[in-house]
C-alpha positions, 0 to 999 in steps of 0.5 A: 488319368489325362485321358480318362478327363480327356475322355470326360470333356468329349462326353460332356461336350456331347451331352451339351451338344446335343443340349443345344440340338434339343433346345434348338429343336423346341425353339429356344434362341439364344441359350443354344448358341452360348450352349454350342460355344460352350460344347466346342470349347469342351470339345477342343480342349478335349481333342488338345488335351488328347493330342498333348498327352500323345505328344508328350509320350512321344518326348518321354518315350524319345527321351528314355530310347535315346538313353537307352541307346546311348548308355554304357551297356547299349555301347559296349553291346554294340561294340561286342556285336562289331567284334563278333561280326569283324571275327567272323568276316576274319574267318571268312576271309582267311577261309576264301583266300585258303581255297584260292590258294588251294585252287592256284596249287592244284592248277601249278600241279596239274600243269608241272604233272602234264609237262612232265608227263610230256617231257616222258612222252617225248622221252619215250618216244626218241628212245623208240625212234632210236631202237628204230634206227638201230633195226632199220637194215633188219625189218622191211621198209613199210613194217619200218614206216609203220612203226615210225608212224604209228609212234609220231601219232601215238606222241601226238595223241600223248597216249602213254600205254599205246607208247609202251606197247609199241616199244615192247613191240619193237623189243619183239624184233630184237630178240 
């Protein structure tokens, strides 16, 4: 309603203007200049009764957000908004530091895996260093050497099958 009365002052504020640019125009002095103060006057009443309809909006709109947001259902929503979100950041969690732990587990795993698998090796490796000795007056020196060799290097590689084959090898000998 405030704008359509709004709207009205500025036509009729336009209707007067235009009076006054006619009268002017035809020559008449002084009734122009009481005309235009007349247009002015409707013109900014029009434009402060436009700019305090808006403002006023703006203060009732303010108004009913602020309650809004404020009020009791606006609260508890956020607050069952923050529980869901804190689960989930919960879940999260709980799921990283299960994949570190995993992590660390498999890396105790495999390094616990490649020392007993040195300490076999190894163990290995003397056994075959022993059945050597025990058939060192019966092979010829160099096949000797070369046995002994070919097990420090298969020891050092850490290859496990060419250790086995060696000693069958040597198993070869005694019998």
């Amino acid at each position: 309603m405030t704008i359509r009365i709004a709207l009205l002052l500025l036509f009729f504020a336009l209707a007067v203007l235009s009076l006054a640019e006619a009268l002017l125009w035809v020559g008449v002095a002084t009734i122009p200049e009481l005309l235009i103060q007349l247009g002015l006057g409707l013109w900014f009443s029009a434009f402060g009764l436009l700019l305090m309809t808006a403002l006023l909006w703006f203060v009732n709109t303010l108004l009913q957000e602020s309650r809004a947001y404020f009020s009791a259902h606006q609260r508890g929503q956020r607050r069952v908004l923050f529980i869901q979100t804190k689960q989930q950041q919960l879940k999260q969690l709980f799921h990283f530091r299960a994949l570190r732990i995993n992590y660390f587990h498999e890396l105790k795993r495999q390094q616990l895996l490649k020392r007993n698998n040195r300490k076999h090796l190894n163990a290995l490796s003397k056994a075959i260093d022993q059945d050597l000795q025990a058939l060192k007056t019966s092979l010829p020196t160099a096949t000797f050497k070369q046995l002994q060799q070919e097990n420090r290097r298969y020891r050092k590689q850490q290859n496990s099958a060419a250790l086995l084959q060696l000693q069958q090898k040597i198993t070869t000998f005694t019998s």
